[in-house]
N, C-alpha and C positions, 0 to 999 in steps of 0.2 A: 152529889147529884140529887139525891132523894130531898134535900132542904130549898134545892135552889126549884128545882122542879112543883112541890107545892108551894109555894110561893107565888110562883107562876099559877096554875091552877088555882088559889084562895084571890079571884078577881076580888070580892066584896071588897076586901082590903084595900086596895090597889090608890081610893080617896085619900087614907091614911096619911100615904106618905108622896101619891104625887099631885102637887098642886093644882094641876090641870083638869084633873075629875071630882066634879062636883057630887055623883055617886055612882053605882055600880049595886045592881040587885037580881040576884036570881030569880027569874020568873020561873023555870022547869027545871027538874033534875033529869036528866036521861040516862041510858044505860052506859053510854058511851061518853057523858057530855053535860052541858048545860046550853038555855038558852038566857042571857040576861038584858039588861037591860042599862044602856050607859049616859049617861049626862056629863058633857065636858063643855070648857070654854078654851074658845080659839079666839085670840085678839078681841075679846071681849063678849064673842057671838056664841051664845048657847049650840052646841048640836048633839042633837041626840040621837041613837038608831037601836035597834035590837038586835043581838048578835045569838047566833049558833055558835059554839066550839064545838068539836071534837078531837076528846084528849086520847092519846095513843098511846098507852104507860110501856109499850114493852119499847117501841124506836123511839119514846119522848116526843113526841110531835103532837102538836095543836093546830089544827086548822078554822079556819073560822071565818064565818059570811054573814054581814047583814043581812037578815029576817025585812027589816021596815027601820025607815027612818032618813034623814036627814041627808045622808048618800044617795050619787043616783049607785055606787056601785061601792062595797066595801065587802074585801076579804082577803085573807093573807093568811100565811103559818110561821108557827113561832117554832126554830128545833135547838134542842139543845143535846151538845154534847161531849164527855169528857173527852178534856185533853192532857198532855205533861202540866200546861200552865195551871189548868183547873178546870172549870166548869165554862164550853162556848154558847153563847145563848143568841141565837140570829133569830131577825123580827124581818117578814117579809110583808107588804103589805101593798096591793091593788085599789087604787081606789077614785070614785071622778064625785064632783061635788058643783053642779053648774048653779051658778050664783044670776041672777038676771041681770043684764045689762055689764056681765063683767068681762073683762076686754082680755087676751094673750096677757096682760103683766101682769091680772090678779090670776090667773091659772100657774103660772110661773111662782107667784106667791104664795098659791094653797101649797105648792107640792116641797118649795122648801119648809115649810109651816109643818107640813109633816112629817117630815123626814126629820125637822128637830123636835118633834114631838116623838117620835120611835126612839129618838134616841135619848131623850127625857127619861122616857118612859123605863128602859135597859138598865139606865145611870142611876134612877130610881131602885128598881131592883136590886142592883148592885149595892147600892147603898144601904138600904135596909137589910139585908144579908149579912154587910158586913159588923153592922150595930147589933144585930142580934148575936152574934159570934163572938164580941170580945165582952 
């Protein structure tokens, strides 16, 4: 828990190893938290926003909301938790992004685009977890 857990929490990293983020930087440290600052590409399109977490170390839980940026609306929580198999890591995430001129099939298309983005994002995780491990 404790390895999968910072992993999660060391966002800077996060470029490293998934493709899709161009970078990730903390602007603020908080008592509870950070707020950073993320640059990704979606089908080619820059978006950026600034994010709030707040990490919960004792139930493992992350929650987190766009500050500013590129979202009209973005925030979700990340929990994790031990099971027999190992470590369950669920990524929940809220979010609307109105594009101008963009019709029901490109809204339909952000929300798959996301969804395989979260789980990118998990498989990533997973991944480099396991390359640090053997």
């Amino acid at each position: 828990m404790e390895k999968v857990y910072a992993l999660a929490k060391d966002v800077e990293r996060f470029p490293q190893f998934m493709p899709d983020l161009e970078s990730v930087a903390v602007l603020e440290r908080l008592p509870t938290g950070t707020v950073t600052e993320w640059v990704a590409r979606v089908q080619g399109r820059k978006i950026r926003w600034i994010e709030e977490d707040e990490w919960d170390d004792v139930r493992r839980v992350c929650t987190f909301r766009q500050r500013s940026g590129d979202f009209n609306k973005y925030a979700g929580v990340w929990r994790f938790e031990a099971t027999p198999e190992g470590i369950r890591t669920s990524l929940e995430v809220e979010f609307e992004l109105d594009i101008p001129l963009a019709g029901a099939l490109l809204s339909s298309l952000l929300k798959v685009l996301m969804r395989k983005n979260c789980e990118s994002m998990l498989a990533a995780l997973k991944g480099r977890l396991e390359a640090t491990a053997s």
